[in-house]
Steps between C-alpha positions, in 0.01 A plus 500: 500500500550575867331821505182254333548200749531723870199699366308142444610406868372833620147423341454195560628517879273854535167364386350475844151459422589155290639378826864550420781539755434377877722508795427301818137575656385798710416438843120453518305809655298442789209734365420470136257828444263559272660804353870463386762763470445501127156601589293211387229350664472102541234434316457270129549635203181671340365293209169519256233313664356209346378126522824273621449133381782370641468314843450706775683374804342454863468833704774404762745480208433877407549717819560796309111471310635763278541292151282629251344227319599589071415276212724181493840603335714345236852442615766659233789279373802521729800725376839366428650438787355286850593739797303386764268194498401379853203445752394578832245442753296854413236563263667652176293831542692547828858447383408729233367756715818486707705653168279650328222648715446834666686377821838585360678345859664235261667820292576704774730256687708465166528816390596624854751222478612584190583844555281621197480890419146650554277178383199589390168284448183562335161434605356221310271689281303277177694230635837641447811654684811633479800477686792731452826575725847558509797239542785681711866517372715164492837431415534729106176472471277773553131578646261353291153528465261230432156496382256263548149433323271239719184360315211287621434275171233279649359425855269218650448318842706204310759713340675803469750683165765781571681608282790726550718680267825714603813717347752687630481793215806727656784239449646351136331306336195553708233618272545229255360185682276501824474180728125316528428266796138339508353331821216256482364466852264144504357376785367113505381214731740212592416180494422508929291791413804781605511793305836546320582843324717539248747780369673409101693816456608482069728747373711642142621801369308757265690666252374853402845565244737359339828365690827363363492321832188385548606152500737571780301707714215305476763168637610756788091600602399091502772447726479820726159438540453139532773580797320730658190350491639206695623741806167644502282192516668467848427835603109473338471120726598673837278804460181264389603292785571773812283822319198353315297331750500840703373671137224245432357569863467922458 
């Protein structure tokens, strides 16, 4: 039972890409380039082109005049658990862009932060990536590698779907569950006529086997996570708030 409950705090605290674990915010760089150290360019995220009939908003709202208008999407049901449900003053295809498009400055700052072994992120090819590295050593605990599968599920000028999936397949326990995170990105008009974006961040678990423990594992990942989540929604405000703006300009 311990062995099964430190290997759920391991997961849950090491799936990066779902926004888990944050520690007090980077200083914000005075020159925010186009090309990060992970090698991605800022640009949006490639998508099939074809006839958006959602609202388009004004020009000056859209800097970047990189979203690819796609048919109008249907948003999924949310997952289990609410992680993250807030709004800002930035369209919802910029805050999504900020996490998960090519500029990877967002990533970069954490992962330096948190000391992570040779990360490692894909292009996004077919509207997919993956994200892979290595936690270092802590406490008993040993390195452990996580994996991470990033998927674009639906994209508009209204609305955007990730969906993220991630497991830790080197430590106990680890290839019988994986943790899934889904972000809907919205972006609507306020009653003054202000854009407000929004980010709902769901989550649950996924079991792939059978577990004696399931019940208690599952207990420890709802609590790790909806933790973690918290400390990273601070993190996630500062860097829309010092970073973005400078991002939405290039």
């Amino acid at each position: 039972t311990v062995t099964c409950t430190a290997t759920v705090v391991v997961v849950a605290a090491t799936a990066t890409q779902q926004g888990i674990v944050a520690e007090k915010h980077v200083p914000k760089r005075k020159d925010i380039s186009e090309k990060g150290a992970l090698g991605n360019k800022a640009a949006r995220t490639p998508v099939d082109k074809a006839t958006d009939t959602a609202a388009t908003p004004p020009a000056e709202l859209s800097p970047l005049k990189t979203v690819v208008p796609v048919a109008k999407i249907t948003i999924p049901d949310a997952l289990d658990w609410v992680l993250w449900k807030k709004s800002y003053s930035f369209e919802g295809i910029h805050l999504k862009d900020a996490l998960f498009g090519h500029n990877t400055l967002f990533w970069e700052q954490y992962f330096a932060k948190k000391k992570y072994i040779d990360p490692k992120m894909s292009p996004w090819t077919n509207n997919k990536r993956d994200v892979q590295y290595t936690m270092p050593k802590k406490g008993f605990q040993g390195k452990t590698l996580v994996k991470t599968s990033e998927q674009i599920r639906g994209e508009s000028k209204a609305a955007s779907v990730i969906f993220i999936e991630t497991q830790t397949p080197g430590v106990p326990y680890g290839s019988s569950f994986r943790t899934c995170v889904q972000y809907v990105f919205h972006t609507k008009r306020a009653a003054n006529g202000d854009v407000v974006g929004t980010i709902q961040a769901t989550g649950n678990v996924e079991w792939l086997k059978s577990c004696a423990l399931k019940g208690t594992i599952t207990k420890k990942i709802k609590e790790a996570m909806t933790k973690s989540f918290a400390e990273m929604i601070t993190e996630a405000d500062a860097f829309f708030q010092q970073d973005l703006p400078a991002m939405i300009k290039q």
